[in-house]
DRENPA-248792 format. One line per 2 residues: for each residue x, y negated, z negated of C-alpha. Coordinates in Angstrom, 3 decimals, always signed. Each point is the difference from the previous one (the first is absolute). Example, Ala and Ser with C-alpha at 12.3 -4.5 7.8 and 13.67 -1.06 7.14 Angstrom:
BEGIN
+12.300/+4.500/-7.800 | +1.370/-3.440/+0.660
//
This chain:
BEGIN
+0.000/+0.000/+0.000 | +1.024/-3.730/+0.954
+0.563/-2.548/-2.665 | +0.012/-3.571/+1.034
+3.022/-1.367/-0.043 | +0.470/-2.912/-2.988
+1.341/-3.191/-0.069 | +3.073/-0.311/-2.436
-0.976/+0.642/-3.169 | +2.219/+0.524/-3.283
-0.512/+1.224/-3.504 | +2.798/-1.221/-2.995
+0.852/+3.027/-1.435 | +2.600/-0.092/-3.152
+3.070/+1.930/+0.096 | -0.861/+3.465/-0.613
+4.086/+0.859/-0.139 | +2.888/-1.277/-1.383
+2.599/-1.278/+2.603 | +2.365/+1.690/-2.059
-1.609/+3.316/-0.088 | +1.718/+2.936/+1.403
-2.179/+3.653/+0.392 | +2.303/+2.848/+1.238
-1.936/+2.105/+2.949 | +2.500/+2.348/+0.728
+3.441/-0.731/+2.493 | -0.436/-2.697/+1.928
-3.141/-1.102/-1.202 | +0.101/-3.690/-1.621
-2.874/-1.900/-1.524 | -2.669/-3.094/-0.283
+1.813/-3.010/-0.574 | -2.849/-2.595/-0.224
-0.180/-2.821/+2.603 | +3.816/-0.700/-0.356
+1.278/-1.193/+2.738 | +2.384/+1.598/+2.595
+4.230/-0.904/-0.791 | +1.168/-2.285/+2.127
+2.015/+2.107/+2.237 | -2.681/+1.758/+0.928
-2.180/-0.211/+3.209 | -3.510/+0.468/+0.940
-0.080/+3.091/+2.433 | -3.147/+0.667/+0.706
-1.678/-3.223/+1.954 | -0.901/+0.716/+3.346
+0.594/+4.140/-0.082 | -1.506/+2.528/+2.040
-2.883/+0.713/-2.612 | -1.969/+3.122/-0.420
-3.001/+1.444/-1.602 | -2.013/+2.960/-1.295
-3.126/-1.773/+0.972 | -1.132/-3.380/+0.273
-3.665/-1.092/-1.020 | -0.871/-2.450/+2.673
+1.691/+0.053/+3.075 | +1.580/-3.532/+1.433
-0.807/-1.918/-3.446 | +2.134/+2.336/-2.293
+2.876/+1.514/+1.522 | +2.741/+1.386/-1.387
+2.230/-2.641/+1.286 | -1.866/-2.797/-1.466
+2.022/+1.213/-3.220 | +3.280/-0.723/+1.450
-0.315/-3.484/+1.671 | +0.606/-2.669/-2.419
-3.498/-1.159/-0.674 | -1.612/+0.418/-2.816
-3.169/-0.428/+1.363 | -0.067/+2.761/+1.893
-0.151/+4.003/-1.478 | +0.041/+3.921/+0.775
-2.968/+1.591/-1.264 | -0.512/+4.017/-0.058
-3.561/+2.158/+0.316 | -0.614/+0.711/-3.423
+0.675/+3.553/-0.565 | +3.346/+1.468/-2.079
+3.038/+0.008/+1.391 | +1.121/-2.804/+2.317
+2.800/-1.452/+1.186 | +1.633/-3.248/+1.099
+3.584/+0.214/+1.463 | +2.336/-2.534/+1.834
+3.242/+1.029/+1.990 | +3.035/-2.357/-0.669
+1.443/+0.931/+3.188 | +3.494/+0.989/-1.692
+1.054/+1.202/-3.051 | -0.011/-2.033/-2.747
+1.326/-0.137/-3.448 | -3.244/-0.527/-2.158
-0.417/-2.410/-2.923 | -4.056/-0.760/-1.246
-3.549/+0.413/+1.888 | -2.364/-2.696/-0.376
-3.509/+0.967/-0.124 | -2.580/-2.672/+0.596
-3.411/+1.576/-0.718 | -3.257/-0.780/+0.654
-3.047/+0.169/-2.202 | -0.312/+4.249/+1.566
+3.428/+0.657/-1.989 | +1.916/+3.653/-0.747
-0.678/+1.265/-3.601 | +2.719/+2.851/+1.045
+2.756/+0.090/+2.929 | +3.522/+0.231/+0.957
+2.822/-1.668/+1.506 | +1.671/+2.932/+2.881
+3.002/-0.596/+1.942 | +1.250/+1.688/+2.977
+2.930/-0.064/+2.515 | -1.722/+1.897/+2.456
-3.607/-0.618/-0.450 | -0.562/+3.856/-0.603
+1.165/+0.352/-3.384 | -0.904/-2.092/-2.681
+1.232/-0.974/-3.550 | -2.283/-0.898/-2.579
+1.814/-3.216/-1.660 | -2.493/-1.793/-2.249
-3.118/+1.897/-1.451 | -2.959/-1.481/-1.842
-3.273/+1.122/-1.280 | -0.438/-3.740/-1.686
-0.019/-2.110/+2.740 | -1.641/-3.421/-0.981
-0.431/-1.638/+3.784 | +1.236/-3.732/+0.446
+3.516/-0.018/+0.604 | +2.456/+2.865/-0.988
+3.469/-0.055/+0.511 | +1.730/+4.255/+0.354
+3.911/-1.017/-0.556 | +0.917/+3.106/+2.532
+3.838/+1.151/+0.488 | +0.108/+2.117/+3.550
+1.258/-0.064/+3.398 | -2.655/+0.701/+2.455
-1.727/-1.450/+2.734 | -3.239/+0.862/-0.693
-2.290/-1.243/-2.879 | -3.117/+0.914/-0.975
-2.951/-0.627/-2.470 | -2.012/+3.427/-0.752
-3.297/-0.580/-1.604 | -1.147/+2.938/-2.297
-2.544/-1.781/-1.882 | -1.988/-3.069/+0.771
-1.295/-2.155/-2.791 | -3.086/-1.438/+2.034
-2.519/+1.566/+2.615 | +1.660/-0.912/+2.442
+3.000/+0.764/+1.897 | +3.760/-1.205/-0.719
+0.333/-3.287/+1.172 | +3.590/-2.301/-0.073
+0.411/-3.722/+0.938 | +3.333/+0.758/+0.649
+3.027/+2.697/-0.496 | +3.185/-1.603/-0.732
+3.299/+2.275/+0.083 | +3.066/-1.941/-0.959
+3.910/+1.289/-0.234 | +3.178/-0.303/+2.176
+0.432/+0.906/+3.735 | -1.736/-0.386/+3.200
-3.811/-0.058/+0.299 | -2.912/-1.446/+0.484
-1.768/-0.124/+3.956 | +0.571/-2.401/+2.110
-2.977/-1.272/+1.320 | -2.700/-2.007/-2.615
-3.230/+0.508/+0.037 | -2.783/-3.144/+1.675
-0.686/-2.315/-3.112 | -3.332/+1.389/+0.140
-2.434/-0.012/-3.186 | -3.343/+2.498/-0.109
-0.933/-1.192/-3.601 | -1.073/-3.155/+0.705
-3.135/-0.649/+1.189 | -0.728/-2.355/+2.951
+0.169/-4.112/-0.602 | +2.580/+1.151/-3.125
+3.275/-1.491/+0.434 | +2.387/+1.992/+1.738
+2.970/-1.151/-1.590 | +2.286/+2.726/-1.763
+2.216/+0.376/-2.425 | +3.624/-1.658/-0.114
+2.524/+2.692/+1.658 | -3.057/+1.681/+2.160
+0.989/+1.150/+2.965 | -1.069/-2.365/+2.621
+0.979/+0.208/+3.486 | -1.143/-2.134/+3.430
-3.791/-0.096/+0.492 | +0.065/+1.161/+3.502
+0.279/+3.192/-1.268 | -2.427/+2.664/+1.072
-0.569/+3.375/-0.955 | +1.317/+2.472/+2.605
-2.743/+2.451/+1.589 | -1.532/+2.389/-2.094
+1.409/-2.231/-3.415 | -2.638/-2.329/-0.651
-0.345/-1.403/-3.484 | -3.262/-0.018/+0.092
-2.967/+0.295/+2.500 | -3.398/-1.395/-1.675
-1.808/-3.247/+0.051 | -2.414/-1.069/-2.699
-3.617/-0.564/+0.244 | -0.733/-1.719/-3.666
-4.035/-0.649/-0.261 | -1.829/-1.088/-3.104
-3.257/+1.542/-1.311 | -3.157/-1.290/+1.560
-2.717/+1.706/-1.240 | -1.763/+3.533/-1.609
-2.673/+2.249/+1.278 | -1.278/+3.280/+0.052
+0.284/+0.100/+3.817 | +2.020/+2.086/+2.120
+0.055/-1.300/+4.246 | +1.858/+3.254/+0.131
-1.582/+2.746/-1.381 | -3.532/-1.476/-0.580
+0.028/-2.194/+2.586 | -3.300/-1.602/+0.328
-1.203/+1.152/-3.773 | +0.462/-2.499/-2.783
+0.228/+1.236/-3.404 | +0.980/+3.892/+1.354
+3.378/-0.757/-1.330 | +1.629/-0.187/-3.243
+1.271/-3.532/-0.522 | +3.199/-0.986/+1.729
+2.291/-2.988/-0.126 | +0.642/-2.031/+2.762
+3.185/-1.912/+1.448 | +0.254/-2.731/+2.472
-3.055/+0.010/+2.158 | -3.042/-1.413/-1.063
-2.514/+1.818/+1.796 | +0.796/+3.472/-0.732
-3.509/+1.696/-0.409 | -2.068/+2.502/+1.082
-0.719/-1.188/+3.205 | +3.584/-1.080/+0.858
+1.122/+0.291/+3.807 | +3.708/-1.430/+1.421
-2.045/-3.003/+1.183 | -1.491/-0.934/-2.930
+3.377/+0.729/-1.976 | +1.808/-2.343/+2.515
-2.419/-2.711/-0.751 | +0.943/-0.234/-3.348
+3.111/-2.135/-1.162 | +1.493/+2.240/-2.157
+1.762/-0.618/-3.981 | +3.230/+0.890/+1.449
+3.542/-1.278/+0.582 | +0.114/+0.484/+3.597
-3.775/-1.421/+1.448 | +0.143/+2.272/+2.938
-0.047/+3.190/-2.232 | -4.083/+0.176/-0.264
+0.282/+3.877/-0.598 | -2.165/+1.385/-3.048
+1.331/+1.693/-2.748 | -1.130/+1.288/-3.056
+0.074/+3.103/-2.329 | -1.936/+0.958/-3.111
-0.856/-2.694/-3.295 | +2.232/+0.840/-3.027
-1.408/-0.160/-3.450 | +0.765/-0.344/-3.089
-3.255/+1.156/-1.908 | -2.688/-1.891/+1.783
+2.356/-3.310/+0.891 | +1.307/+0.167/+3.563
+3.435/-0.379/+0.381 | +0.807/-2.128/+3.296
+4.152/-0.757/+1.398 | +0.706/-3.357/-0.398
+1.409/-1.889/+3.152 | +0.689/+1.340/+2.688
+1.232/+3.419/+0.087 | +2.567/+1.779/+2.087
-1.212/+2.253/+2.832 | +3.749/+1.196/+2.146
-0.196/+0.900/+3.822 | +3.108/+2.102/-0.042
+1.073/+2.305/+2.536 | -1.082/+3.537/-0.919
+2.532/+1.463/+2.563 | +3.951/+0.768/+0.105
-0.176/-1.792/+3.748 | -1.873/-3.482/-1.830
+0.762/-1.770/+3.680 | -2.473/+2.194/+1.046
-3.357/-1.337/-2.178 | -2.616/-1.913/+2.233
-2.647/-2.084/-1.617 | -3.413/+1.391/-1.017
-2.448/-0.030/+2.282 | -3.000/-2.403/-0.868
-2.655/+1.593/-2.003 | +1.913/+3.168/-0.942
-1.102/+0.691/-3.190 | +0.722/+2.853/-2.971
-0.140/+1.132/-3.113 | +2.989/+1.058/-2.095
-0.001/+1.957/-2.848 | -3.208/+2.141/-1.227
-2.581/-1.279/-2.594 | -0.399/+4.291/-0.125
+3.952/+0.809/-0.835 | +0.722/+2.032/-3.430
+3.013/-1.186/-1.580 | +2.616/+2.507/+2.309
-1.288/-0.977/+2.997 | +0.493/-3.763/-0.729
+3.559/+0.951/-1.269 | +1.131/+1.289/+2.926
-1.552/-1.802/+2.666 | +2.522/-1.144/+2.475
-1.411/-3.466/-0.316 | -0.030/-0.462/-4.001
+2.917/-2.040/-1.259 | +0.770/+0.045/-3.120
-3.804/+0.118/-1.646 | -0.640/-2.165/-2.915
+2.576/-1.762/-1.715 | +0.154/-2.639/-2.917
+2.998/-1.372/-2.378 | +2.702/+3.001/-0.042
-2.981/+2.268/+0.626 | -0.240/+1.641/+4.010
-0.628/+3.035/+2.171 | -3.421/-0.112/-1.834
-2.496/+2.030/+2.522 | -2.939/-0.600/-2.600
-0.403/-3.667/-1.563 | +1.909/-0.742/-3.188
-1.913/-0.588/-3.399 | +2.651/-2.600/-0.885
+2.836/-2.446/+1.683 | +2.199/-2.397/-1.847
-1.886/-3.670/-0.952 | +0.509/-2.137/+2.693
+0.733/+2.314/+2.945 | -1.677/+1.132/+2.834
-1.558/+2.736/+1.225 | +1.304/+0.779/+3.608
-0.663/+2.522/+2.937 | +1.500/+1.054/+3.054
-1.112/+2.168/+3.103 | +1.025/+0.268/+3.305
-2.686/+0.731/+3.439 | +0.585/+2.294/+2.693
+1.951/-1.752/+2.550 | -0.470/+2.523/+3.009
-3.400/-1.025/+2.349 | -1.600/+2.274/+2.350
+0.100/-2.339/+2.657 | -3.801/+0.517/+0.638
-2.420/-1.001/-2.683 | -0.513/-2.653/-2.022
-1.888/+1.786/-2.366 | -1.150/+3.443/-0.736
-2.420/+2.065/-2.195 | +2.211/+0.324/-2.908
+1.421/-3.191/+0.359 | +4.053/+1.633/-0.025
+0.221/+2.500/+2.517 | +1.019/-2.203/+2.775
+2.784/-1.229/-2.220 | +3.042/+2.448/-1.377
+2.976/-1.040/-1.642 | +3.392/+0.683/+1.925
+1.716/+3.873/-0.271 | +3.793/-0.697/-0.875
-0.294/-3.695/+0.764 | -1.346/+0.820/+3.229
-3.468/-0.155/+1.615 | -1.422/+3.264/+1.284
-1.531/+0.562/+3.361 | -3.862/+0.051/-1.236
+0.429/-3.562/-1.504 | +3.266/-1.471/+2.249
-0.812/-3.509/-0.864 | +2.430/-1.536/-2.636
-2.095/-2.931/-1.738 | +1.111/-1.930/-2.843
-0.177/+1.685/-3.320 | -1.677/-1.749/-2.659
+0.964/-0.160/-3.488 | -2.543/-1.690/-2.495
+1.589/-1.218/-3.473 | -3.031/-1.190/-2.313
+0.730/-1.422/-2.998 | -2.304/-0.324/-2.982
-0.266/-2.445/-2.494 | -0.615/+2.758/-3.251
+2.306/+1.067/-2.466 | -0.358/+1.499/-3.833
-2.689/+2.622/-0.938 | -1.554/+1.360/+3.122
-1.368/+3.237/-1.030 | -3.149/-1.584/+1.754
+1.504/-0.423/+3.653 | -1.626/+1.864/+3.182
-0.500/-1.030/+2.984 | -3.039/-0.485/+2.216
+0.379/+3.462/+1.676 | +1.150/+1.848/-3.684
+3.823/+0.919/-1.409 | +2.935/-1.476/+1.335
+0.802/+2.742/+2.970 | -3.411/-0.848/+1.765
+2.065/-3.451/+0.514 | -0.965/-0.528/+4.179
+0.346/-3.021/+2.474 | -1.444/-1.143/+3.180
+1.089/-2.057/+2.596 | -2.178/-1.562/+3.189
+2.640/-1.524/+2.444 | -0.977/-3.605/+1.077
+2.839/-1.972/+0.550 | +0.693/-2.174/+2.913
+1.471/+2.570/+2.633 | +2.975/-2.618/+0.712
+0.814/-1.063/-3.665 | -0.128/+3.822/-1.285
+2.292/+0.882/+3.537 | +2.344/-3.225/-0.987
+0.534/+1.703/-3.515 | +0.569/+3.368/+0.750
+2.327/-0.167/+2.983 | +2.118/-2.924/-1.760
-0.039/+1.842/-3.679 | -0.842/+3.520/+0.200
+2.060/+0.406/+3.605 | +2.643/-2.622/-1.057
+0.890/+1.812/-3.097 | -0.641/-3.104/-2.030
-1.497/-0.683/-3.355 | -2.829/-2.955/+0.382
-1.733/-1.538/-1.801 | -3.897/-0.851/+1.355
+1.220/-2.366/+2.453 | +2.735/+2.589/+1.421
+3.072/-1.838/-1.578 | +2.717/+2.114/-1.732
+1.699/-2.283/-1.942 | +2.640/+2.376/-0.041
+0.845/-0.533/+3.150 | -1.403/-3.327/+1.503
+2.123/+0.196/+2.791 | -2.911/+2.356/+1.718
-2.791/-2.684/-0.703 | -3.853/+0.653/-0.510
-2.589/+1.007/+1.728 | -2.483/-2.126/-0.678
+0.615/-3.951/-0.069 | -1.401/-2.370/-2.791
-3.351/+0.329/+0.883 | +0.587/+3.833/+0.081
-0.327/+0.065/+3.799 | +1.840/+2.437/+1.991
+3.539/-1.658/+1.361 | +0.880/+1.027/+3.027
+2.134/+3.171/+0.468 | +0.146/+1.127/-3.252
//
């Protein structure tokens, strides 16, 4: 399952070990020093390495190298399952000094520090069982040109996941290339600025083929309304349904056609995006619980070939998710995310009865992004859509779409033993989607985003890389050539 990835955030954790202390693991093994930094003569090894992986939870956002290139705004993160790995390849052998791990909040309760010299066999330097996340420093003494961090034990439900991986000591190292001064864990209109020492190199630079950074644009549309209609399922039969909540259109109701949705002018960023969405009311007892603002809804590509997603057709419409599913089935859907998730609580498949005061409850889940090519609908409302085989789309639905990936947020926190939604528990969680946009804004966006490998924002812009431009201009028109 796919976490989202976070912006930069730190906990101040005291000093769980002396930098003094010294725990004997056997020849060759050293020990946790504390955050004390590295003596002067030595080097930092590790930037810019050929990085490696066990896994790695989400693709383009967390990849193993994002723990090796100077930015500590960037990170590795792991599926969450016991053991993984993170390993970086000095490119020579080296004589080793201290690893610097940099944490984030999905820390290792228990792993080790390996070296190798050949990348086949491995010595365990540094064990723990006590790891306390934040920073920890592993004083290491080895030559090898391989390092590794091998999770045993996570301390979260998620994966392992590392801002950065610092190796310092004496001797060559380190790649040669650094990585784009590219930041996923902002979100768009935050500055882009990073830290002091980031690596930052020419902004002409684009990702080569097949490399993108990212490939998704943002559709971000505010509640408008709810109503126990359905256009899709009971089209033509108010009050059949069980109450929904709507985004960005208006006129979403039982009786809803493409024409009438394109009348309406629409409660979202980008005006040409009069598409209806909606999915089932939360409660909390009998109070409903509505997202406040407007809410993220990503057109990604679903497909390993993303320069090969065309836009929706106009009124293609479907229904993700089943109000029917049992708790397994809603786990291991292709399209669920992550389920529910609150506070340091996730990978919930049925709604929690609590989250920490203040927080908020969040869901993610991701559409089919294969079409048939032939209807717009169907009985069923999902059988004309499939979501891609091994990042491919298969020959009964050829069609790569956009993939859509809605992130709700809700306002509720504390006690809620007394949450359901409109449909029942949490794993009946469903969404639908009736395509209206403008055919040229919607083809602006996803051939200069989605088949540009960019990251944009819901005028197209990645401010990552503003070199490529937008999409749309200040009236969130379509520029030409996109």
């Amino acid at each position: 399952m796919i976490r989202p990835v976070p912006k930069r955030r730190r906990s101040i954790r005291a000093a769980a070990v002396s930098m003094f202390s010294v725990a004997a693991l056997g020849a060759g093994s050293l020990v946790l020093v504390g955050t004390s930094p590295a003596a002067a003569a030595d080097t930092l090894l590790s930037q810019y390495g050929t990085a490696s992986a066990s896994s790695v939870e989400n693709g383009d956002y967390t990849p193993a190298s994002a723990a090796f290139d100077g930015s500590s705004r960037t990170r590795w993160s792991s599926l969450a399952t016991d053991p993984q790995w993170l390993e970086v390849d000095l490119g020579a052998p080296a004589s080793l000094t201290k690893v610097e791990l940099d944490w984030e909040a999905a820390y290792a309760s228990a792993y080790r520090i390996q070296t190798s010299t050949d990348n086949v066999t491995w010595t365990t330097a540094y064990s723990t069982t006590t790891g306390k996340g934040g920073v920890e420093s592993v004083a290491v003494v080895a030559s090898a040109r391989y390092v590794r961090m091998y999770g045993t034990a996570r301390a979260t439900g998620y994966g392992y996941s590392l801002w950065e991986l610092k190796v310092f000591g004496t001797g060559a190292g380190g790649g040669s290339t650094p990585m784009p001064a590219f930041n996923p864990n902002l979100d768009p209109g935050e500055s882009a600025t990073l830290p002091a020492g980031s690596p930052v190199i020419p902004s002409t630079y684009v990702p080569p083929p097949g490399q993108p950074t990212h490939h998704e644009f943002q559709a971000n549309c505010a509640v408008t309304h709810e109503a126990t209609v359905d256009p899709i399922v009971f089209p033509k039969l108010p009050g059949a349904s069980h109450d929904h909540t709507f985004l960005g259109n208006h006129r979403v109701d039982a009786f809803s056609t493409t024409g009438s949705l394109s009348a309406d002018t629409p409660d979202c960023t980008t005006p040409g995006d009069h598409s209806g969405y909606w999915f089932p009311t939360l409660y909390n007892g009998d109070t409903r619980i509505l997202p406040v603002g407007r809410q993220v809804i990503y057109y990604k590509s679903g497909v390993s070939d993303y320069r090969s997603v065309v836009p929706f057709p106009k009124g293609l419409r479907f229904v993700v998710g089943d109000p029917r599913a049992t708790e397994a089935q809603f786990r291991q859907s292709p399209g669920a995310v992550e389920g529910w998730e609150c506070g340091n609580a996730a990978y919930s498949w049925d709604l929690p009865t609590s989250c920490a005061p203040g927080s908020d409850l969040v869901v993610r889940y991701q559409a089919p992004s294969c079409w048939d090519g032939i209807h717009l609908d169907v009985p069923g409302h999902k059988s004309h859509m499939a979501y891609p085989v091994d990042g491919h789309c298969t020959t009964d639905h050829p069609v790569a779409v956009p993939m859509l990936e809605f992130k709700m947020a809700f306002p509720v926190s504390g006690n809620l033993s007394g949450l359901r939604l409109a449909s029942g528990r949490g794993y009946t969680w469903h969404y639908d989607f009736f395509n209206a946009w403008e055919p040229d804004v919607l083809y602006a966006l996803v051939k200069h985003c989605i088949d540009g490998g960019l990251q944009c924002n819901p005028r197209g812009f990645d401010q990552y890389k503003p070199d490529r431009g937008a999409a749309l201009d200040e009236n969130y028109r379509p520029l030409p050539n996109p």
